[in-house]
VOVEX-428425 format. One line per 2 residues: number of its first residue (from 1); their letters; for each residue z, y, x of C-alpha. Coordinates in Angstrom, 3 decimals, always signed. Example, Ala and Ser with C-alpha at 12.3 -4.5 7.8 and 13.67 -1.06 7.14 Angstrom:
<sites>
1> AS> +7.800/-4.500/+12.300; +7.140/-1.060/+13.670
</sites>
This chain:
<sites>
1> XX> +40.815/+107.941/+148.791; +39.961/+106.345/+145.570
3> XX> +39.644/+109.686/+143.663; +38.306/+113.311/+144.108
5> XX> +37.666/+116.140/+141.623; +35.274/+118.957/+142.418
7> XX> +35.407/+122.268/+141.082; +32.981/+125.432/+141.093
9> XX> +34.753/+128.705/+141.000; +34.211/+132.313/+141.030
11> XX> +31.224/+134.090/+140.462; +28.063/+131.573/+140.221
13> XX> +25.169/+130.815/+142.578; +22.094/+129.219/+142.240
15> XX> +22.762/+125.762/+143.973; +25.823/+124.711/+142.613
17> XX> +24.520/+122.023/+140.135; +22.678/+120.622/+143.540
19> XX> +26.336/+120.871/+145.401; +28.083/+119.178/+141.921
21> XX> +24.982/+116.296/+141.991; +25.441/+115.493/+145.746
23> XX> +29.238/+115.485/+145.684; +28.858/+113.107/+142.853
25> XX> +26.664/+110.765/+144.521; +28.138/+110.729/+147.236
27> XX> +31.831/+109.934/+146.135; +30.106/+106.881/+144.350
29> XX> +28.648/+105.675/+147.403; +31.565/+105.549/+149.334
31> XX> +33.262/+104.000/+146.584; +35.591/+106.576/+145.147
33> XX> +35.308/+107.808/+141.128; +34.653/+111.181/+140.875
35> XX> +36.615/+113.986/+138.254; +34.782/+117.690/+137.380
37> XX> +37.004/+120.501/+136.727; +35.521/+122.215/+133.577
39> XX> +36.072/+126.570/+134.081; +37.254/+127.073/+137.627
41> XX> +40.974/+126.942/+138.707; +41.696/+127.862/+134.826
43> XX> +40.160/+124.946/+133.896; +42.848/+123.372/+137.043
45> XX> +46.009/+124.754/+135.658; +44.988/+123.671/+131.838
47> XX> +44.024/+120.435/+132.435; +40.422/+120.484/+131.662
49> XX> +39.880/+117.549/+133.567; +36.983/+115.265/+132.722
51> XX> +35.635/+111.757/+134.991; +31.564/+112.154/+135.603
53> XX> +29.217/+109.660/+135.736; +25.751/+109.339/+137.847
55> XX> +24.507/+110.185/+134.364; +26.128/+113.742/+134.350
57> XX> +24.098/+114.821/+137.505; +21.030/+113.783/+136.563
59> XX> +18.446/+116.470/+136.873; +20.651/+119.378/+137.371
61> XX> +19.619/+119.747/+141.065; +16.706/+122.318/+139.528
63> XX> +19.661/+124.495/+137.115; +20.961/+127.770/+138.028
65> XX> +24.474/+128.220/+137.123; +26.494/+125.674/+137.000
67> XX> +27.140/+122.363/+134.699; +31.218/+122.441/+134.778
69> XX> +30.897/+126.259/+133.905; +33.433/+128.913/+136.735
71> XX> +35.513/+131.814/+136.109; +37.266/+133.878/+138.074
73> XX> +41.246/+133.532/+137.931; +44.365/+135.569/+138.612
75> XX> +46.576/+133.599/+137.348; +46.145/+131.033/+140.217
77> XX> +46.853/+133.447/+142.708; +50.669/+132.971/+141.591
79> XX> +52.104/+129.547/+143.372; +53.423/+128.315/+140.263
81> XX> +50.125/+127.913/+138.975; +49.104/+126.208/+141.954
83> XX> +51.554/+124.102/+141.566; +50.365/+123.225/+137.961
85> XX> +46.992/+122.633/+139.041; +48.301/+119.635/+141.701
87> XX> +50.227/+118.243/+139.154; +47.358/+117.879/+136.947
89> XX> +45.627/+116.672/+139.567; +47.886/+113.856/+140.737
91> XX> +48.584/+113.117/+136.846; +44.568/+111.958/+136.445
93> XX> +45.144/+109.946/+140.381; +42.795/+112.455/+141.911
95> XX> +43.402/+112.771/+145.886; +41.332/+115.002/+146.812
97> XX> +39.675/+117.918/+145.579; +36.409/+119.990/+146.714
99> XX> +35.990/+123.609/+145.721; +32.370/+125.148/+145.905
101> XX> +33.197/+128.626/+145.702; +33.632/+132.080/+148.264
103> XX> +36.190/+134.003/+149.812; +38.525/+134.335/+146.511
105> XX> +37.811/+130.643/+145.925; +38.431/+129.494/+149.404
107> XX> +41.589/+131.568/+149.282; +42.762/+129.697/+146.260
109> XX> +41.690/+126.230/+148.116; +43.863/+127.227/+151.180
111> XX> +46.763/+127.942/+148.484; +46.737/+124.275/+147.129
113> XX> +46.242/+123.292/+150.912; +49.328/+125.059/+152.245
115> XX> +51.013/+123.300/+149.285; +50.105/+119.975/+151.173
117> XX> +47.335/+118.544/+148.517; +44.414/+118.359/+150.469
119> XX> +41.172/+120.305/+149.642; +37.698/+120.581/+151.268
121> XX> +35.516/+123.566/+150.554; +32.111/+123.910/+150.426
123> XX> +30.689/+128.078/+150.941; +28.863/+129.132/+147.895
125> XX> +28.233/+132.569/+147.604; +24.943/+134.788/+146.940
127> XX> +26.718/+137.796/+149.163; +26.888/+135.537/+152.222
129> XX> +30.562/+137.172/+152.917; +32.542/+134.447/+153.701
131> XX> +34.160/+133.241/+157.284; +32.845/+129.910/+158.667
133> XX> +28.897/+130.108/+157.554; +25.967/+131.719/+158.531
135> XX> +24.393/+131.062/+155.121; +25.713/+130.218/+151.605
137> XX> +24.450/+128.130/+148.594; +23.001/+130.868/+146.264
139> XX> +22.087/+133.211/+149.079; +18.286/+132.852/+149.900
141> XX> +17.651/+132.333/+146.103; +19.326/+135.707/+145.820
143> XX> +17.134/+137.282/+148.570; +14.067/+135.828/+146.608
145> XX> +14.824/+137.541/+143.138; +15.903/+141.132/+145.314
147> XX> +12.895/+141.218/+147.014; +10.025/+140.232/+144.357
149> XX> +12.238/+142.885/+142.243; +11.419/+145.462/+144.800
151> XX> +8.158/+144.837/+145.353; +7.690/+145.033/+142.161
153> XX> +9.414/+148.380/+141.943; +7.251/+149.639/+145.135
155> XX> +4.101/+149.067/+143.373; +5.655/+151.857/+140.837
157> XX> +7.307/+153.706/+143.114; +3.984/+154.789/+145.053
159> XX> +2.206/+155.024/+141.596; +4.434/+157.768/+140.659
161> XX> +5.562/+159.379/+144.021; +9.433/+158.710/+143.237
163> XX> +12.250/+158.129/+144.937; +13.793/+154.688/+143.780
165> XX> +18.192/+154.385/+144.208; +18.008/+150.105/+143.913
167> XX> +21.533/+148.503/+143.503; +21.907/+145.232/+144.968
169> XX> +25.157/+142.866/+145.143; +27.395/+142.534/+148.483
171> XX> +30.533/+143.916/+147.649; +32.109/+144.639/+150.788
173> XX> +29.191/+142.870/+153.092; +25.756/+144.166/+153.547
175> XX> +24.109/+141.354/+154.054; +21.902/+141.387/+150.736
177> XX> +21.116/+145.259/+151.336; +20.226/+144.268/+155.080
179> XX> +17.730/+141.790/+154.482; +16.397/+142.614/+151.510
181> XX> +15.385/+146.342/+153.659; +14.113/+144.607/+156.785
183> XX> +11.949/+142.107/+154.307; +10.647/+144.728/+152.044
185> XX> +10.216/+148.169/+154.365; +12.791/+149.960/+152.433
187> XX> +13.048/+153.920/+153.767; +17.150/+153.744/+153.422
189> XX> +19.358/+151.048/+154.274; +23.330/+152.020/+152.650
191> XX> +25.747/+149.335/+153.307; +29.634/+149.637/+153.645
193> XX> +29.354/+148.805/+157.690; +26.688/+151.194/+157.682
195> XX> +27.246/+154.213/+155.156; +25.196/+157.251/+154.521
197> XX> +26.736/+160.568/+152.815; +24.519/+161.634/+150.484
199> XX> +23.881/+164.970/+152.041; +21.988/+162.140/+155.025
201> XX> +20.473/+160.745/+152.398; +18.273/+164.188/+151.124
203> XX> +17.643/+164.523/+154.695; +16.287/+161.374/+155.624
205> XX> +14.321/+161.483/+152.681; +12.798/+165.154/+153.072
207> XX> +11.819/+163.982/+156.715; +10.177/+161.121/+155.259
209> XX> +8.514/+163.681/+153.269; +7.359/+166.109/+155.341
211> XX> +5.579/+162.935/+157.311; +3.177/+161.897/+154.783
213> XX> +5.797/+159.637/+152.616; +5.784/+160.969/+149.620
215> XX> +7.771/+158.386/+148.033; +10.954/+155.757/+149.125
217> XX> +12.802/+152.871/+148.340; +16.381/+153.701/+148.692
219> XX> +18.704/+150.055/+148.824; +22.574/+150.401/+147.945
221> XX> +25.306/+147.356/+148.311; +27.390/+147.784/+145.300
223> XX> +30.343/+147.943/+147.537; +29.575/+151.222/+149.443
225> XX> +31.661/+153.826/+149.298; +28.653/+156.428/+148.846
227> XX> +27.293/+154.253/+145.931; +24.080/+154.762/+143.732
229> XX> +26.185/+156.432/+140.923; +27.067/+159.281/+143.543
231> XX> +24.122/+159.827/+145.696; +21.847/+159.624/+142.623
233> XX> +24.210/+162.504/+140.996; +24.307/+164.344/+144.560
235> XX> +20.455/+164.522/+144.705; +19.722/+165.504/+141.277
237> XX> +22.047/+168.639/+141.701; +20.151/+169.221/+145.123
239> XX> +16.660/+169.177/+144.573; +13.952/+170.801/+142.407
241> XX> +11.964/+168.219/+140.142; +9.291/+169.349/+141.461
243> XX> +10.706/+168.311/+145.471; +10.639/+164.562/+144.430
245> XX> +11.200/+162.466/+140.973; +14.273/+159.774/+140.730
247> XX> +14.624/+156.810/+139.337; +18.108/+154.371/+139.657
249> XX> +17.543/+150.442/+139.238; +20.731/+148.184/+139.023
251> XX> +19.951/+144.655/+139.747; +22.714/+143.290/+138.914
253> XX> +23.237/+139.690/+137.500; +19.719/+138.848/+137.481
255> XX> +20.384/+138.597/+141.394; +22.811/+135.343/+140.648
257> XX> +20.088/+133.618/+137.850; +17.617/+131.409/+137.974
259> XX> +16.248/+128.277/+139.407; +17.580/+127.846/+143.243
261> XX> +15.119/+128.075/+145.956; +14.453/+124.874/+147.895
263> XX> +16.237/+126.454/+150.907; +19.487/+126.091/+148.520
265> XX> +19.076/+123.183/+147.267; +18.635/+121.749/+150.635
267> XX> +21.940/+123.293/+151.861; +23.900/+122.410/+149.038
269> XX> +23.000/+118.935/+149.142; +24.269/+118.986/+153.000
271> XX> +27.198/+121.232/+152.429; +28.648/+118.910/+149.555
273> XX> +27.296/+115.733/+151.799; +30.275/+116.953/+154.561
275> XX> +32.622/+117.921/+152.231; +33.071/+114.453/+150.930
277> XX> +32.609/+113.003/+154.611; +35.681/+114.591/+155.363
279> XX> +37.801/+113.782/+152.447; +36.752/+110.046/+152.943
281> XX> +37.979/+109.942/+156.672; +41.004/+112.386/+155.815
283> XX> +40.214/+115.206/+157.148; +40.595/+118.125/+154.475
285> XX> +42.201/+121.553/+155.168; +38.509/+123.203/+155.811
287> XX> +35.791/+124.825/+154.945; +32.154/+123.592/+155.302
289> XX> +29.113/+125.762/+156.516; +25.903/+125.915/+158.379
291> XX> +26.212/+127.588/+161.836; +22.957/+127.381/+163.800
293> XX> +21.144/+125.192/+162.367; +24.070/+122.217/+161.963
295> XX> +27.290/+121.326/+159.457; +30.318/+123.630/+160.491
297> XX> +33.815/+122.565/+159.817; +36.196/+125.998/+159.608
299> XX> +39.594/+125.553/+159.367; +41.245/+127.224/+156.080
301> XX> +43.345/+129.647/+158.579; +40.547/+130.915/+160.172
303> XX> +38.294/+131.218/+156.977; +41.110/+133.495/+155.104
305> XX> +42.015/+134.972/+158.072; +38.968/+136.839/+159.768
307> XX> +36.377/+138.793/+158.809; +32.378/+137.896/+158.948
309> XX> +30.245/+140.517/+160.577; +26.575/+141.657/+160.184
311> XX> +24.422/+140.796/+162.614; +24.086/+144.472/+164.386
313> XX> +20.431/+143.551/+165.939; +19.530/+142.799/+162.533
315> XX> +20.426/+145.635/+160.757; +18.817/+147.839/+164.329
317> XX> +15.349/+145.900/+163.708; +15.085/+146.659/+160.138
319> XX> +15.736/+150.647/+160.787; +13.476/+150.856/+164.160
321> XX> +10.730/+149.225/+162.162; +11.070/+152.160/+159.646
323> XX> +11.088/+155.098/+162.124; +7.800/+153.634/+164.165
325> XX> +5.892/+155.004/+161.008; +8.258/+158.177/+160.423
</sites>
């Protein structure tokens, strides 16, 4: 190949300027020009289609967010758009193409694959959802922000003696929620594997009680079906003031911001590394990940195709170390 293009798409993650720089690089030194996709796969089916230079990826490795900018895009879910994107591509000589995205964007990349362009993709998300990789650029930076946020709110929490409902992001994978309880002590675990009607919840949290605790940290995944919203409303219809005080903290973006950790930056530079390895001995068609403690090459039917599961001992450690104390 003489040409790729890389595009970030979807929601952001810290580590995707590191992904864009060593994509870059690494196209040069194998002797190919590289092409950025400005916006996502809207930027794809408009054309926004710009060559980079060794002088665009200069220090960026140390930026959240990323430099080409991402949105997310229904419109390419339709094949015609698809098909506009490939024609853009092939109208600037590109040949390949590397999407640094999750599920929705690996979805998309397995859309222009079945179309027969051929695609590598490189798993960036900070929920950690997607097929093919134990961890994902943006991930551990995540984890870093939720837990100094909780300890933060802990310190608080135990000042006041109140019960604390803390949001964090996931969607329809607990993996955020999971860690971020078995790294901070958190009293209640709620993920969508691993709900909790609120009725469970006062109960939980009047044993806790009735033990000595008279406070909690309370973590939610956004996605759960018994979310904050609910179980904060289903409490404070339930209990007397004077029982326990409640307080509701959203994370929300904050949990995607910021500098990436080294851990990221580290991943993304070995992520993008095999991405272009494989375009350069033509080899697209998958997705690239880290599976114990090495590169993993998924192939896009598998990735869109099956579902990633918690780790069960994990989420069994975090609650058993809880229920030593109460």
């Amino acid at each position: 190949m003489k040409r790729i293009a890389l595009v970030t798409s979807g929601g952001d993650a810290p580590g995707m300027n590191a992904a864009i720089n060593a994509t870059v690089r690494n196209a040069f030194a194998a002797g190919m020009e590289a092409f950025g996709v400005r916006k996502g796969y809207e930027g794809l089916i408009e054309n926004d289609i710009v060559p980079m230079t060794l002088a665009d990826v200069e220090d960026v490795i140390e930026l959240g967010g990323t430099l080409l900018g991402t949105a997310r895009c229904k419109r390419f879910e339709q094949e015609g758009a698809r098909r506009q994107g490939i024609k853009n591509l092939k109208h600037h000589g590109i040949e390949g193409l590397v999407v640094i995205g999750g599920n929705g964007s690996q979805r998309g990349a397995y859309g222009l694959h079945q179309l027969g362009f051929p695609v590598v993709g490189v798993a960036s998300t900070v929920d950690n959802d997607l097929y093919g990789s134990d961890i994902s650029i943006g991930c551990d930076t995540a984890l870093n922000t939720i837990i100094e946020s909780i300890d933060r709110i802990r310190t608080t929490a135990e000042s006041h003696r109140r019960v604390f409902l803390i949001e964090v992001m996931g969607r329809h994978f607990g993996y955020l929620a999971m860690m971020a309880g078995l790294a901070s002590g958190a009293e209640i675990v709620i993920t969508p594997e691993y709900e909790m009607d609120p009725p469970e919840v006062l109960d939980e949290l009047r044993r806790f009680h009735r033990n000595g605790r008279d406070y909690a940290l309370v973590i939610v995944t956004d996605g759960a079906k018994n979310n904050v919203a609910g179980i904060h409303e289903y409490l404070s219809r339930s209990v007397a003031y004077s029982e326990f005080e409640m307080r509701v903290t959203m994370l929300g973006h904050v949990q995607r911001g910021g500098a990436p950790s080294t851990y990221d930056r580290s991943l993304a530079a070995q992520l993008a590394t095999g991405a272009v390895e494989l375009l350069e001995r033509d080899d697209p068609g998958k997705l690239v990940g880290w599976k114990q403690g090495t590169l993993a090459y998924t192939p896009y039917e598998e990735v869109v195709s099956k579902k990633k599961e918690l780790d069960s001992q994990l989420w069994m450690l975090s609650r058993r170390l809880v229920e030593i104390n109460y």
